[in-house]
N, CA, C and O atoms as a Maestro MAE file, in Angstrom:
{
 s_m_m2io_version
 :::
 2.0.0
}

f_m_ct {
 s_m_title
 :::
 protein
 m_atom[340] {
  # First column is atom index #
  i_m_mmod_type
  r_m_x_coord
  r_m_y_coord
  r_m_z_coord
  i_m_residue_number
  s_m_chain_name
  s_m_pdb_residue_name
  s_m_pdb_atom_name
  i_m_atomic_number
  :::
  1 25 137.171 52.160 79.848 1 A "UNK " " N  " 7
  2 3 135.892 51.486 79.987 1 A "UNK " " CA " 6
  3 2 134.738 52.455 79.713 1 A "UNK " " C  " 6
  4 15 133.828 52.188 78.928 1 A "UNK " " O  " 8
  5 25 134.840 53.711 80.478 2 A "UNK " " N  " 7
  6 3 133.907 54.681 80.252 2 A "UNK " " CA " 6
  7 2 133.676 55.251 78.573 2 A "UNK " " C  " 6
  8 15 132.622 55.666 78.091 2 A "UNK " " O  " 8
  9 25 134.670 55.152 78.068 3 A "UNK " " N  " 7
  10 3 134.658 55.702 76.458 3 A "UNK " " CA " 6
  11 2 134.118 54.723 75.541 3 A "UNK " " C  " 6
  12 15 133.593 55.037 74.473 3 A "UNK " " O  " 8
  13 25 134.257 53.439 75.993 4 A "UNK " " N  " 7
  14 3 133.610 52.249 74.994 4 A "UNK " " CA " 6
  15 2 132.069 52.388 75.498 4 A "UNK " " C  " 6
  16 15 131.236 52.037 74.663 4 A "UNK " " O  " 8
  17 25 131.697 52.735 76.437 5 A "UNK " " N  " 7
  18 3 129.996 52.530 76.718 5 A "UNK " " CA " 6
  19 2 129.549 54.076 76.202 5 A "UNK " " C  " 6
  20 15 128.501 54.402 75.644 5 A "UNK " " O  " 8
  21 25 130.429 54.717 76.489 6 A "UNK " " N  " 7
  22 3 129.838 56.159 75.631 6 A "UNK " " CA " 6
  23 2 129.683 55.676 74.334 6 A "UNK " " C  " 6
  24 15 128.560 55.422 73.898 6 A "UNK " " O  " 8
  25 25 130.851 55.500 73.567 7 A "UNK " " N  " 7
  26 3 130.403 54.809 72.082 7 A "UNK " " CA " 6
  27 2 129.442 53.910 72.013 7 A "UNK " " C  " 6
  28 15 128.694 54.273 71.105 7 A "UNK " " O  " 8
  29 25 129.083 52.990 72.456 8 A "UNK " " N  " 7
  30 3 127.994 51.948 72.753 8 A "UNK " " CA " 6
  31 2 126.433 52.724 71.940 8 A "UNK " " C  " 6
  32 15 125.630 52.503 71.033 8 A "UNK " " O  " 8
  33 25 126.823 53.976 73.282 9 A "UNK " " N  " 7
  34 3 125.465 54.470 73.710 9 A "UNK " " CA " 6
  35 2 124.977 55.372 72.422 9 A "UNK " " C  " 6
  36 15 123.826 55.591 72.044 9 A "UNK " " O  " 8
  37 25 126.530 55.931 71.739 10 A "UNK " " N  " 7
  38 3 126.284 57.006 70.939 10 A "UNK " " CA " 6
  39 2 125.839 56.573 69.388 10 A "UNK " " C  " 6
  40 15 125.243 57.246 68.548 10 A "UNK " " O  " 8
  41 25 126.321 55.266 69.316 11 A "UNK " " N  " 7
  42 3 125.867 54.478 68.359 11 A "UNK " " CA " 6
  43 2 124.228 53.800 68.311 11 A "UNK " " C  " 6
  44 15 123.570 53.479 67.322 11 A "UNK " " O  " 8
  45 25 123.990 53.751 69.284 12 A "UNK " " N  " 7
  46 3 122.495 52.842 69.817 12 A "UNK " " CA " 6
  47 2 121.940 53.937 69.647 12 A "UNK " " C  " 6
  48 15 120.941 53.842 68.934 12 A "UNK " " O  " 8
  49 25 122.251 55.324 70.137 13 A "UNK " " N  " 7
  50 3 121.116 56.723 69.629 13 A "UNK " " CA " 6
  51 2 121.062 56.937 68.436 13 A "UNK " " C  " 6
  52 15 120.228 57.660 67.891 13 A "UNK " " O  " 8
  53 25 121.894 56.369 67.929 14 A "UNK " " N  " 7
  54 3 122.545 57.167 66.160 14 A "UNK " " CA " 6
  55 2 121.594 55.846 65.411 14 A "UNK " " C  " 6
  56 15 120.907 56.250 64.473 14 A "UNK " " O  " 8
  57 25 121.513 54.829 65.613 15 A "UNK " " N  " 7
  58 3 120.450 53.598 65.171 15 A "UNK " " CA " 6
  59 2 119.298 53.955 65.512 15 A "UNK " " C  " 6
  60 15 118.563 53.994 64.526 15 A "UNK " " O  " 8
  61 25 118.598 54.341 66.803 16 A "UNK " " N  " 7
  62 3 117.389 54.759 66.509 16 A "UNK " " CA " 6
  63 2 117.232 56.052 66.184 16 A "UNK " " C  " 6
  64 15 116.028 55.820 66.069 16 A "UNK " " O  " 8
  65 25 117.295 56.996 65.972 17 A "UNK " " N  " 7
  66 3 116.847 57.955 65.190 17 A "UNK " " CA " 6
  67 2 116.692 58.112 63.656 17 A "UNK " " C  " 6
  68 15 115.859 58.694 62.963 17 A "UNK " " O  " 8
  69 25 117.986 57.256 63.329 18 A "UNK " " N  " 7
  70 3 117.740 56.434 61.862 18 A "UNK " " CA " 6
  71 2 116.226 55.651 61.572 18 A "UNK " " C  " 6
  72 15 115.269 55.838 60.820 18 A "UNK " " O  " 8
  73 25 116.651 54.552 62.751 19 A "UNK " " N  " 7
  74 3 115.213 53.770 62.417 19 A "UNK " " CA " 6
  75 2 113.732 54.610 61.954 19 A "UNK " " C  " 6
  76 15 112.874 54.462 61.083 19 A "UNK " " O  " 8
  77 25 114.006 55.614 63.140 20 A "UNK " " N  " 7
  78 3 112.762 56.732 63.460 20 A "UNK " " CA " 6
  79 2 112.194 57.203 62.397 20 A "UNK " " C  " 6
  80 15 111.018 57.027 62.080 20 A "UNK " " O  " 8
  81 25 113.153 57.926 61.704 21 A "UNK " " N  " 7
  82 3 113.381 58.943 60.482 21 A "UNK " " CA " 6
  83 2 113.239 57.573 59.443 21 A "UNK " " C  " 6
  84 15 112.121 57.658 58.935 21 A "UNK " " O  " 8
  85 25 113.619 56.912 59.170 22 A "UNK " " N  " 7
  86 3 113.245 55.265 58.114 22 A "UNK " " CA " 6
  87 2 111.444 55.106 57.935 22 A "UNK " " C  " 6
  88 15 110.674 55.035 56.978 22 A "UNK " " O  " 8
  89 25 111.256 55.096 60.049 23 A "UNK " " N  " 7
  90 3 109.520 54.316 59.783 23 A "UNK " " CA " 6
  91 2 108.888 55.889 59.249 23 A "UNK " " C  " 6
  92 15 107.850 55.758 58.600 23 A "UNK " " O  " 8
  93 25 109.414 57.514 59.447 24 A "UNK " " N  " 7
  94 3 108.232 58.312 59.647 24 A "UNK " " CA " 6
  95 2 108.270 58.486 57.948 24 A "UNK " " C  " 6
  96 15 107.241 58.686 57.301 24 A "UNK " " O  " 8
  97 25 109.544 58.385 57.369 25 A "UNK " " N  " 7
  98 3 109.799 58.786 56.288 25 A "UNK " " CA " 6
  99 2 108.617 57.529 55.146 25 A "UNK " " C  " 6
  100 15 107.943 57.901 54.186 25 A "UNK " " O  " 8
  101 25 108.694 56.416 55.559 26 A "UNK " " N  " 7
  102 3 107.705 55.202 55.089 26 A "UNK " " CA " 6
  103 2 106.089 55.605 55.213 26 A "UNK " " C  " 6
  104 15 105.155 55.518 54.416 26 A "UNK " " O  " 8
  105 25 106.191 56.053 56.489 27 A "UNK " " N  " 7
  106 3 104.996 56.708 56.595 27 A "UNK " " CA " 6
  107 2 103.786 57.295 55.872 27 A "UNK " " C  " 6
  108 15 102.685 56.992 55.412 27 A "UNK " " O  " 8
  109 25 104.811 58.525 56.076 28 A "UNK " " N  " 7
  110 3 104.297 59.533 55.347 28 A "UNK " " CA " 6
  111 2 104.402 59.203 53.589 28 A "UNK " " C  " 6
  112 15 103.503 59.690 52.903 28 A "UNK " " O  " 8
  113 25 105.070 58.702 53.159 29 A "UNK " " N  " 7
  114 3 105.095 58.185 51.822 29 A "UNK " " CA " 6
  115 2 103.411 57.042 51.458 29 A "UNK " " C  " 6
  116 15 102.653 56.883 50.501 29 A "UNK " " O  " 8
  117 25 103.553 56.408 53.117 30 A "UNK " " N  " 7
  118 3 102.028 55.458 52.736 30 A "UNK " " CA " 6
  119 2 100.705 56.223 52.678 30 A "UNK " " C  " 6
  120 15 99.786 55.939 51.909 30 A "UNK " " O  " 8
  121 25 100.697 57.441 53.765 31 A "UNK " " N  " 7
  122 3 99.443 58.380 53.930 31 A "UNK " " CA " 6
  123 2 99.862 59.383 52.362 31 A "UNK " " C  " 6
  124 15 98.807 60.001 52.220 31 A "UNK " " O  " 8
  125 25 100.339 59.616 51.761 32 A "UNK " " N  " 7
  126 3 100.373 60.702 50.566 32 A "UNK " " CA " 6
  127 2 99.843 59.745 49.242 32 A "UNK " " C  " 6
  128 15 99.105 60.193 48.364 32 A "UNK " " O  " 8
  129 25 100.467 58.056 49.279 33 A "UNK " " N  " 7
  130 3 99.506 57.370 48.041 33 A "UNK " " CA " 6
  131 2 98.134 57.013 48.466 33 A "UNK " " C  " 6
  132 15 97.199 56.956 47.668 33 A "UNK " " O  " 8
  133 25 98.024 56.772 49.740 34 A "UNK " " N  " 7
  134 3 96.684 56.997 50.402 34 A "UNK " " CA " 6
  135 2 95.552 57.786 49.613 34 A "UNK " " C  " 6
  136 15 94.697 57.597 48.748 34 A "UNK " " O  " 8
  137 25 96.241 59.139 50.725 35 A "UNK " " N  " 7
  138 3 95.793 60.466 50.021 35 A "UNK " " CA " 6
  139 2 95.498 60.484 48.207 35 A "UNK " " C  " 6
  140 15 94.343 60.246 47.852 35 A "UNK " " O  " 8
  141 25 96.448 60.736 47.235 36 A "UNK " " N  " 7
  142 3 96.010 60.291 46.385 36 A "UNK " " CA " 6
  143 2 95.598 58.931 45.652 36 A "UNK " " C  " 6
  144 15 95.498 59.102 44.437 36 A "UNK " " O  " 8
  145 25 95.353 57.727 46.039 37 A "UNK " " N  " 7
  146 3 94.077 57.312 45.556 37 A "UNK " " CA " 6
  147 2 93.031 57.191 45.533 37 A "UNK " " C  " 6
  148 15 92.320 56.469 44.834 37 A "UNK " " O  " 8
  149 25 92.685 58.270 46.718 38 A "UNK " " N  " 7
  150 3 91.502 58.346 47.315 38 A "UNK " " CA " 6
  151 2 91.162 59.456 46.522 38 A "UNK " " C  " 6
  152 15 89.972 59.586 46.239 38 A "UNK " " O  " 8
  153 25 91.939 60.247 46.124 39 A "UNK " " N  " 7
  154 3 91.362 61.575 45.129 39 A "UNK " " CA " 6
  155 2 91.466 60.838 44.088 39 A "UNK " " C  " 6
  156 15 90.446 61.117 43.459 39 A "UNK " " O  " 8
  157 25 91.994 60.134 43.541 40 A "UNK " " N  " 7
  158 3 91.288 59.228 42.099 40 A "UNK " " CA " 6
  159 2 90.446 58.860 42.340 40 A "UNK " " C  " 6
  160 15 89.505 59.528 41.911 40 A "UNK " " O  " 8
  161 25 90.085 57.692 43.096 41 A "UNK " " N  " 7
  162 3 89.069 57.104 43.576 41 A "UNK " " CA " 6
  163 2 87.603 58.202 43.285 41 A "UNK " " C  " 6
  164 15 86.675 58.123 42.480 41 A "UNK " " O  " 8
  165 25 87.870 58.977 44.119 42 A "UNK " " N  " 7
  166 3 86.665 60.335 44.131 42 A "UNK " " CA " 6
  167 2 86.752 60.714 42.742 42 A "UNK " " C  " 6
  168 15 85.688 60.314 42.269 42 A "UNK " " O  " 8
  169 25 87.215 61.092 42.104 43 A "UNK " " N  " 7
  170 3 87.457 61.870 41.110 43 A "UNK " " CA " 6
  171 2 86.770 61.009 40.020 43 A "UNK " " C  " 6
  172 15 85.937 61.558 39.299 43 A "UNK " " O  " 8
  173 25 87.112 59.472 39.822 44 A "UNK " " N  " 7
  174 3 86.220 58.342 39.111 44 A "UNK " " CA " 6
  175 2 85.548 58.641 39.038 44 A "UNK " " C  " 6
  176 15 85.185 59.161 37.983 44 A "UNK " " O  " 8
  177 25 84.577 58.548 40.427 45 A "UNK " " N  " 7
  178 3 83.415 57.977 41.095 45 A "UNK " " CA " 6
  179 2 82.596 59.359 40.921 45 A "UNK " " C  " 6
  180 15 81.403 59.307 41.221 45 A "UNK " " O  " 8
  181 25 83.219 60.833 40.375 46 A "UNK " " N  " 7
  182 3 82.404 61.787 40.341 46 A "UNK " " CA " 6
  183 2 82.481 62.168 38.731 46 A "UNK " " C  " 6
  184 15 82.080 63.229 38.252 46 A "UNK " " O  " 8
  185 25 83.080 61.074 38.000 47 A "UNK " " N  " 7
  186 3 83.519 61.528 37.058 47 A "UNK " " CA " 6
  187 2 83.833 63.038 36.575 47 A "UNK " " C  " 6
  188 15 83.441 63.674 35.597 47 A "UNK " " O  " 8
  189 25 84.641 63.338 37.578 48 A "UNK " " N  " 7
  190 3 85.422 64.631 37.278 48 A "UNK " " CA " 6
  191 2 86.610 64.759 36.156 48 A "UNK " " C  " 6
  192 15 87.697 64.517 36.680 48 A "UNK " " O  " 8
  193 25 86.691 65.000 35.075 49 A "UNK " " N  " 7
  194 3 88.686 65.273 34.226 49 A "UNK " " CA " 6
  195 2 89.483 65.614 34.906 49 A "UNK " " C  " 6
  196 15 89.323 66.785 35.252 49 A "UNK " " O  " 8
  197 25 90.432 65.086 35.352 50 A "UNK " " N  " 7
  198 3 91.652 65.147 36.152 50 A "UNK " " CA " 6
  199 2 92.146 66.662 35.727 50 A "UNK " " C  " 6
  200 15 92.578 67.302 36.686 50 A "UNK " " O  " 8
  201 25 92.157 67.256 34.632 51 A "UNK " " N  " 7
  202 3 92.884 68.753 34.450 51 A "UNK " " CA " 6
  203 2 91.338 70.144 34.516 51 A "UNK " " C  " 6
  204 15 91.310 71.284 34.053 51 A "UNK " " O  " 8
  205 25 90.517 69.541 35.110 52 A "UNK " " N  " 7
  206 3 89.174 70.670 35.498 52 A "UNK " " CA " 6
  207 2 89.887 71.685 36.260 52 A "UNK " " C  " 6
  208 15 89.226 72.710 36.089 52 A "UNK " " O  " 8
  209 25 90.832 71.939 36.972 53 A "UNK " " N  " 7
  210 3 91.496 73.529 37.083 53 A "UNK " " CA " 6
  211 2 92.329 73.850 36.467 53 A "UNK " " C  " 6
  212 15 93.066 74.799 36.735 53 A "UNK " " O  " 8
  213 25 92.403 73.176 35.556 54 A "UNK " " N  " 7
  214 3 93.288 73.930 34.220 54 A "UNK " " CA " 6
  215 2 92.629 74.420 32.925 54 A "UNK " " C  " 6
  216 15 92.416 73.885 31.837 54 A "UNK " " O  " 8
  217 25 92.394 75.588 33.419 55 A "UNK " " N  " 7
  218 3 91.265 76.339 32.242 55 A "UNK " " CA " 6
  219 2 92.481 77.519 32.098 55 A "UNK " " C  " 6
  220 15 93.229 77.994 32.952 55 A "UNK " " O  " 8
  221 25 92.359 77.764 30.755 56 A "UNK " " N  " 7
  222 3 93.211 78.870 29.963 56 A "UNK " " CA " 6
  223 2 92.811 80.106 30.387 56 A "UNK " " C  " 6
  224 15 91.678 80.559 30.552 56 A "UNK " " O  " 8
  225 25 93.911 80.599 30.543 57 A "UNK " " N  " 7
  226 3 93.971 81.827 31.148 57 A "UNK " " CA " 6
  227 2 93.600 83.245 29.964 57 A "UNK " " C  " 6
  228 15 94.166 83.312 28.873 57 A "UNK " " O  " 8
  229 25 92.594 84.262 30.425 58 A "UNK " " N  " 7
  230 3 92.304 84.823 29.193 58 A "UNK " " CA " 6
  231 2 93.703 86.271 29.138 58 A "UNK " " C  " 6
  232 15 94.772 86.404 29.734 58 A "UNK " " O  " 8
  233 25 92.928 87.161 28.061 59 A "UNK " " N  " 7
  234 3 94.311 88.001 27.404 59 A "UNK " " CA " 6
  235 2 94.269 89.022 28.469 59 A "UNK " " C  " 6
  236 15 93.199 89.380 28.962 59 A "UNK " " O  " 8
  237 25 95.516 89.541 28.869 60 A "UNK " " N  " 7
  238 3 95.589 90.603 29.449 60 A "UNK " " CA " 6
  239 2 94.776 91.893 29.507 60 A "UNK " " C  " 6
  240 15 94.637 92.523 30.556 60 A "UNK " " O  " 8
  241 25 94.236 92.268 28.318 61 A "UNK " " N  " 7
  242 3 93.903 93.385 28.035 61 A "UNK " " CA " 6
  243 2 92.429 92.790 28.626 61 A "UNK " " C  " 6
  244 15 91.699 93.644 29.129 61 A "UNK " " O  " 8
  245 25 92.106 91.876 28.613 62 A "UNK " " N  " 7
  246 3 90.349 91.367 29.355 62 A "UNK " " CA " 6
  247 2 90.454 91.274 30.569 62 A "UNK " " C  " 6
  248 15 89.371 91.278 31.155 62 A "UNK " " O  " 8
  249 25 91.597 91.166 31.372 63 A "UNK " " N  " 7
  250 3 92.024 91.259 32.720 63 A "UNK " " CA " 6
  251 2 91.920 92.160 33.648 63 A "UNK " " C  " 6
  252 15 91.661 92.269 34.846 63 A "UNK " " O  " 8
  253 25 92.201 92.777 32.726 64 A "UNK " " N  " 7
  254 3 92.721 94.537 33.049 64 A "UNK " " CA " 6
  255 2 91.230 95.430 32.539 64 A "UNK " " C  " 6
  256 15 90.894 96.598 32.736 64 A "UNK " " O  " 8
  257 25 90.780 94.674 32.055 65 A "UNK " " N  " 7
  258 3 89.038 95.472 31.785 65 A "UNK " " CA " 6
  259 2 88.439 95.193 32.682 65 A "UNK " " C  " 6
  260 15 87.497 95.978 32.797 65 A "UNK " " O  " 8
  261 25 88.462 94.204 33.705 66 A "UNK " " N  " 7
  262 3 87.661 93.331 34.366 66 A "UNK " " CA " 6
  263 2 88.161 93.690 35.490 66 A "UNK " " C  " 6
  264 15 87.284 93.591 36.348 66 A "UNK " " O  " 8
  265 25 89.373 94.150 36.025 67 A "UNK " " N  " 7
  266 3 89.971 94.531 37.193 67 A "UNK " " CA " 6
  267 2 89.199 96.638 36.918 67 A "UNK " " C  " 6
  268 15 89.030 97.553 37.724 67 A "UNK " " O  " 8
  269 25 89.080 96.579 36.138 68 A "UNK " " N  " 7
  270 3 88.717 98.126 35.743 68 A "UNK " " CA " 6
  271 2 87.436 98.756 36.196 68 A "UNK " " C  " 6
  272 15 87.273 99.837 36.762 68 A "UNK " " O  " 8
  273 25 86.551 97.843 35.825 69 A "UNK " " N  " 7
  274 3 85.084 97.531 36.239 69 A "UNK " " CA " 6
  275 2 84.686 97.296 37.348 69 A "UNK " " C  " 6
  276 15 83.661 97.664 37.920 69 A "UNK " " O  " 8
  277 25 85.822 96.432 37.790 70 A "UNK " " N  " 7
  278 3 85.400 96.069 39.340 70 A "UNK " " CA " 6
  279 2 85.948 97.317 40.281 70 A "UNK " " C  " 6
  280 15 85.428 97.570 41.368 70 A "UNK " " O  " 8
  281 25 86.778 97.876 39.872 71 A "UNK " " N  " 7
  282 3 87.432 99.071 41.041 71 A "UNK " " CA " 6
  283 2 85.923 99.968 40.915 71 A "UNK " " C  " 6
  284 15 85.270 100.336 41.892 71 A "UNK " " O  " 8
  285 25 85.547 100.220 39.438 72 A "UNK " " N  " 7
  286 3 84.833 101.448 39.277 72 A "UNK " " CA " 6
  287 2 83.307 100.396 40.335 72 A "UNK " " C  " 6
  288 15 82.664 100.784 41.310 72 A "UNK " " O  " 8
  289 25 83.237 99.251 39.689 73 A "UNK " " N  " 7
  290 3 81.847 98.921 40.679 73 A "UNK " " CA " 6
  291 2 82.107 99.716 42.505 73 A "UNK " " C  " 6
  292 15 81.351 100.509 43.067 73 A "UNK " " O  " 8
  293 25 83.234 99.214 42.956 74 A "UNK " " N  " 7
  294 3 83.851 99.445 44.100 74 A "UNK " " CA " 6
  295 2 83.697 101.129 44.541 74 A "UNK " " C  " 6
  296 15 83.113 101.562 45.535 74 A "UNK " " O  " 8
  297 25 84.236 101.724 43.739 75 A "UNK " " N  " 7
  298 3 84.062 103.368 43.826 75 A "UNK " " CA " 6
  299 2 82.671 103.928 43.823 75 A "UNK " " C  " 6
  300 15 82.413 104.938 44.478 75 A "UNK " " O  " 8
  301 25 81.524 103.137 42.913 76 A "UNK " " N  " 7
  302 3 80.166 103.659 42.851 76 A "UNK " " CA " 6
  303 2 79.474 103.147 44.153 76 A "UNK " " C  " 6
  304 15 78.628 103.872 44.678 76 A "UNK " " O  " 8
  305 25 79.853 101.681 44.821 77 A "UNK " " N  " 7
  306 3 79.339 101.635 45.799 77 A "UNK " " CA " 6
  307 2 79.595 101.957 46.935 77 A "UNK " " C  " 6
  308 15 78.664 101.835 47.732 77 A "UNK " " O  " 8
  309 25 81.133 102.568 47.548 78 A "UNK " " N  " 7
  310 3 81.328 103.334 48.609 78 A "UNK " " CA " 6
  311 2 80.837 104.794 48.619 78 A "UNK " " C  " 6
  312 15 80.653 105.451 49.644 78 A "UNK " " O  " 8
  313 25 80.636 105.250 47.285 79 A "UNK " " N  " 7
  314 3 79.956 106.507 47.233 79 A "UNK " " CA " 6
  315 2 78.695 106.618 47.726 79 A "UNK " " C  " 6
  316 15 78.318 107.499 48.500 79 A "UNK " " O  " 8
  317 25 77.947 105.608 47.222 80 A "UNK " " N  " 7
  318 3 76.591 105.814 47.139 80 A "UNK " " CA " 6
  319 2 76.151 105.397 48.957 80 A "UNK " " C  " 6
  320 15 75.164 105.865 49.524 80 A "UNK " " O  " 8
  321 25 77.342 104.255 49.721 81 A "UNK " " N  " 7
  322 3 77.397 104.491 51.228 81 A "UNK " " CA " 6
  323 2 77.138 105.825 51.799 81 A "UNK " " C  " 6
  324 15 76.303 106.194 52.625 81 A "UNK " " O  " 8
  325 25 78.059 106.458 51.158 82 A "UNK " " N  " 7
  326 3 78.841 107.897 52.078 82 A "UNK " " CA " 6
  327 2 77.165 108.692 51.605 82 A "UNK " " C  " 6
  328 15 76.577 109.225 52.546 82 A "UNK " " O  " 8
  329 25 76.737 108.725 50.745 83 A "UNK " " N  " 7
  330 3 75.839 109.466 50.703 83 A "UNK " " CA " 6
  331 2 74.157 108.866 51.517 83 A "UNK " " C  " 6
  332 15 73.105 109.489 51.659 83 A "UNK " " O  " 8
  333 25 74.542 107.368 51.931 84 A "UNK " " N  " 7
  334 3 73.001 106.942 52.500 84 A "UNK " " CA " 6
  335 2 73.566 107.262 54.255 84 A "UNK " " C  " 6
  336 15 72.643 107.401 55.058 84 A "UNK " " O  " 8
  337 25 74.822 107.357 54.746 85 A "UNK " " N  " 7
  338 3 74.776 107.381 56.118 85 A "UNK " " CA " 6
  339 2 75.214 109.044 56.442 85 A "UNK " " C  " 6
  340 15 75.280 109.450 57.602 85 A "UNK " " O  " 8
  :::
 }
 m_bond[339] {
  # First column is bond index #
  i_m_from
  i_m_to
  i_m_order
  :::
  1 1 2 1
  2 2 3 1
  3 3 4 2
  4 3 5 1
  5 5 6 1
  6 6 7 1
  7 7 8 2
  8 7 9 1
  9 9 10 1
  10 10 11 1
  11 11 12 2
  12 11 13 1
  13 13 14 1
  14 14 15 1
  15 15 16 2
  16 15 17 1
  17 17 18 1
  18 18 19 1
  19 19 20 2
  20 19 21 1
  21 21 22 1
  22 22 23 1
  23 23 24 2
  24 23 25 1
  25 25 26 1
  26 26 27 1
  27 27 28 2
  28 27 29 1
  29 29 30 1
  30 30 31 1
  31 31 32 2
  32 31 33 1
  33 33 34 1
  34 34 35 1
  35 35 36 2
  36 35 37 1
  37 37 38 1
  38 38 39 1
  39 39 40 2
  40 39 41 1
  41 41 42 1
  42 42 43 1
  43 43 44 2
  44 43 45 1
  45 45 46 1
  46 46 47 1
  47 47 48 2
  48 47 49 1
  49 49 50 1
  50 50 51 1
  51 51 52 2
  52 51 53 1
  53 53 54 1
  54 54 55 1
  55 55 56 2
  56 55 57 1
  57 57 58 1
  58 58 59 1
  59 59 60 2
  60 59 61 1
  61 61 62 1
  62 62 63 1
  63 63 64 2
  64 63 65 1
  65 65 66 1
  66 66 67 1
  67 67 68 2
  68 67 69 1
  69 69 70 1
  70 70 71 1
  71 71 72 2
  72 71 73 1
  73 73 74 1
  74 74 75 1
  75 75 76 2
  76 75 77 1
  77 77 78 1
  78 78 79 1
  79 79 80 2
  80 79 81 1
  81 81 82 1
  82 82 83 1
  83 83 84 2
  84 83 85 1
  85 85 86 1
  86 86 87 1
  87 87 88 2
  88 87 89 1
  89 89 90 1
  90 90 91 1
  91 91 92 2
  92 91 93 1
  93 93 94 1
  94 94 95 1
  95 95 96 2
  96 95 97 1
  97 97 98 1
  98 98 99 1
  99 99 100 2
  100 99 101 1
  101 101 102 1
  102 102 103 1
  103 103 104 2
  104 103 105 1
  105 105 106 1
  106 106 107 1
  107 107 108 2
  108 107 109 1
  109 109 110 1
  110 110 111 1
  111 111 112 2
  112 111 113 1
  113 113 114 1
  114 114 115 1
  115 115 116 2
  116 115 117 1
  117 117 118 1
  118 118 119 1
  119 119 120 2
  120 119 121 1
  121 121 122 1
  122 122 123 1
  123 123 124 2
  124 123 125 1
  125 125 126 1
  126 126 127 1
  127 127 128 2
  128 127 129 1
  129 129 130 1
  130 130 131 1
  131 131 132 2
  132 131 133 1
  133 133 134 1
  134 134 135 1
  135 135 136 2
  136 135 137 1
  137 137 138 1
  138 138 139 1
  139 139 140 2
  140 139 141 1
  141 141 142 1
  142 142 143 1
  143 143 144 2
  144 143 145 1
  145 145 146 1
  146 146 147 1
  147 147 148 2
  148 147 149 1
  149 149 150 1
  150 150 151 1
  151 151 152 2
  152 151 153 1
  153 153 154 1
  154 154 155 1
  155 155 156 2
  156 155 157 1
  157 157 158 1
  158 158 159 1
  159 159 160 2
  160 159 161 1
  161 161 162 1
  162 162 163 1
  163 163 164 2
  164 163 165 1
  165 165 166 1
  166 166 167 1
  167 167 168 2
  168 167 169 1
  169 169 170 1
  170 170 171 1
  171 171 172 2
  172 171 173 1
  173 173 174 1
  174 174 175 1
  175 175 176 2
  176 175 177 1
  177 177 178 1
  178 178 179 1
  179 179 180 2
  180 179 181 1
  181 181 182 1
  182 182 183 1
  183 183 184 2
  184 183 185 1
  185 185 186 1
  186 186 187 1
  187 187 188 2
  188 187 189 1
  189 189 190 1
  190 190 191 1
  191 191 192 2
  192 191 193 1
  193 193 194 1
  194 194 195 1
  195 195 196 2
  196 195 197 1
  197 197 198 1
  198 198 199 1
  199 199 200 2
  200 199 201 1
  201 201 202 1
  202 202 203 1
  203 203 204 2
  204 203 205 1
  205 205 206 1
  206 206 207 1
  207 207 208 2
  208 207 209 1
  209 209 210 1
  210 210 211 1
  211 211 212 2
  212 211 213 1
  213 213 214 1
  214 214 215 1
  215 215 216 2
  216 215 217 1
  217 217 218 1
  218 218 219 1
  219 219 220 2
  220 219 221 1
  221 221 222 1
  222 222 223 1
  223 223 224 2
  224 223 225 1
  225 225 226 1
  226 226 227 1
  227 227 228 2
  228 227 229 1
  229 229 230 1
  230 230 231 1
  231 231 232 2
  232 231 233 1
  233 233 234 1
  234 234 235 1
  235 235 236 2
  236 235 237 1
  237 237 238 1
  238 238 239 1
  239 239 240 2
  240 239 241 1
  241 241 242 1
  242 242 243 1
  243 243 244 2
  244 243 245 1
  245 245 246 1
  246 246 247 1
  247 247 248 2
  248 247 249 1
  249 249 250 1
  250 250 251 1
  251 251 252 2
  252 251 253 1
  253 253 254 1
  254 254 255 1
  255 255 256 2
  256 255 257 1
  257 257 258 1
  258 258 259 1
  259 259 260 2
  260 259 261 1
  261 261 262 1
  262 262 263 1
  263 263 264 2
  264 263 265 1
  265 265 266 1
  266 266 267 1
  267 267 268 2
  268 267 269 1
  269 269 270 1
  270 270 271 1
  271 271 272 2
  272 271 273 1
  273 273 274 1
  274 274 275 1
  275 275 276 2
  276 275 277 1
  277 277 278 1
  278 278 279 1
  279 279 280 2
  280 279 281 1
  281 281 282 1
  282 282 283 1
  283 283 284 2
  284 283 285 1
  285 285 286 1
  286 286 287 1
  287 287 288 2
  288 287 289 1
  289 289 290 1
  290 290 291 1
  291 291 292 2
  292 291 293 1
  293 293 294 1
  294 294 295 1
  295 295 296 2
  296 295 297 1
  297 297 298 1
  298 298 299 1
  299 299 300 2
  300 299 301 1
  301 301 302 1
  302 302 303 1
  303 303 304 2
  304 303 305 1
  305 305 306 1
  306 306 307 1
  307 307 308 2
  308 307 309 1
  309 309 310 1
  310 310 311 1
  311 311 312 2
  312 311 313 1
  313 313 314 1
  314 314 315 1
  315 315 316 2
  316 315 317 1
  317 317 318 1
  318 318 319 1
  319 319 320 2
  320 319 321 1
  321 321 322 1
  322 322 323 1
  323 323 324 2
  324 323 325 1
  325 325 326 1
  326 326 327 1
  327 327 328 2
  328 327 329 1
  329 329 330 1
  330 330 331 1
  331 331 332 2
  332 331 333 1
  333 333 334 1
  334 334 335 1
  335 335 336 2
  336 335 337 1
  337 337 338 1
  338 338 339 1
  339 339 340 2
  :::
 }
}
């Protein structure tokens, strides 16, 4: 008697956590098309181009000039610290 209500019970837990995992999984699927149509929506309405952070990436060697410049900006202005304090 005791082993059929254990099964009962173990089955009735095993159905709702299913269910659970069913509604959160629905859920979250309804808040993410939500989410994006509301960034279309905006995006319309601001007439923004859907690929505006997709700008081409420039050549290495301009990268590396630009990372070059900025260290040396960096080096002239901790110097010129050390020498005002």
């Amino acid at each position: 008697m005791k082993d059929k209500k254990e099964d009962k019970t173990y089955h009735f837990r095993e159905e709702v956590i299913s269910r659970t995992v069913a509604l959160a999984t629905s859920a979250t699927g309804k808040v993410q098309d939500l989410a994006s149509k509301e960034t279309r929506e905006r995006r319309e309405d601001l007439n923004v181009p859907q690929c505006v952070a997709k700008t081409p990436k420039p050549p290495i060697e301009q990268m590396m000039s630009d990372y070059r410049k900025r260290k040396e900006l960096q080096q002239e202005v901790s110097e010129k610290r050390r020498r005002n304090d």
